[in-house]
C-alpha positions in Angstrom: 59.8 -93.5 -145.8 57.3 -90.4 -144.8 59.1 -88.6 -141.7 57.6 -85.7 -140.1 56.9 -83.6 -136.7 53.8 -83.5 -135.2 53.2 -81.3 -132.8 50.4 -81.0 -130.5 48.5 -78.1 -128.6 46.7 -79.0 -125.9 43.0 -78.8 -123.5 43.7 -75.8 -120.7 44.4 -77.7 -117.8 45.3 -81.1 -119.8 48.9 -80.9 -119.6 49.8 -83.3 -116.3 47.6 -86.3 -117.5 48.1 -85.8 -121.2 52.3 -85.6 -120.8 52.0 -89.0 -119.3 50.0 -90.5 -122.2 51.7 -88.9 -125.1 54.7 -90.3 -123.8 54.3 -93.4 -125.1 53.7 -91.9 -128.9 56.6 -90.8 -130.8 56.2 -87.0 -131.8 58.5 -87.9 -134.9 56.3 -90.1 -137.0 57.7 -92.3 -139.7 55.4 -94.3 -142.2 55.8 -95.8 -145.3 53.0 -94.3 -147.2 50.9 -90.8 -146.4 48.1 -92.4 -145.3 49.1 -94.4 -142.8 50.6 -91.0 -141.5 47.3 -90.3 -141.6 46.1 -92.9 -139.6 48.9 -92.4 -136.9 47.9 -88.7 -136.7 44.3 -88.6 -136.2 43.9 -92.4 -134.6 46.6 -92.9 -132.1 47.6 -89.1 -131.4 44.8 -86.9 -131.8 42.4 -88.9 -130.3 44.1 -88.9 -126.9 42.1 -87.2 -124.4 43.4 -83.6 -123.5 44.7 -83.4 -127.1 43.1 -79.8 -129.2 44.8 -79.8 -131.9 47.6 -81.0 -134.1 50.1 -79.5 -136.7 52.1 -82.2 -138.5 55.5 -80.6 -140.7 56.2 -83.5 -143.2 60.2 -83.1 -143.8 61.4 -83.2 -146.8 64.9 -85.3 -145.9 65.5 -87.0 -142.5 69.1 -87.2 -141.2 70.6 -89.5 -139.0 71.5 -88.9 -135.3 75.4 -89.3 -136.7 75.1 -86.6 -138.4 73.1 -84.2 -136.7 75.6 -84.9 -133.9 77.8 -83.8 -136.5 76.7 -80.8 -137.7 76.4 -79.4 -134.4 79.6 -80.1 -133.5 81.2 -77.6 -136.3 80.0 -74.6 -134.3 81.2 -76.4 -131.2 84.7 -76.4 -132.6 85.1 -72.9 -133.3 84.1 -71.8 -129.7 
């Protein structure tokens, strides 16, 4: 499984209307293979209106929520 960030920049003045529509597109893509990354990225997200550009970081490993929730909980702890 192919996780990665995409993140998005958007049209001046886009913002209000294109919040409301990228809402209903995860910003952390998974896929099974790269191309239908690529398919996700350039289809369903780039081509929604007010979008400029996009930057998508591939990760390298994904970790659960458990232990994110975790990890952040060590510095928490020592507070």
């Amino acid at each position: 499984m192919i996780t990665a960030v995409v993140l998005i920049t958007a049209e001046k003045g886009a913002l209000p209307k294109l919040g409301e529509a990228l809402a209903a597109v995860d910003a952390m893509v998974r896929a099974r293979e790269h191309d239908e990354l690529a398919e996700i990225v350039t289809s369903r997200i780039a081509q929604v209106g007010g979008v400029a550009r996009t930057q998508t970081h591939v990760a390298f490993k994904a970790y659960s929520r458990h232990d994110l929730e975790a990890l952040f909980a060590i510095g928490a702890e020592q507070g």
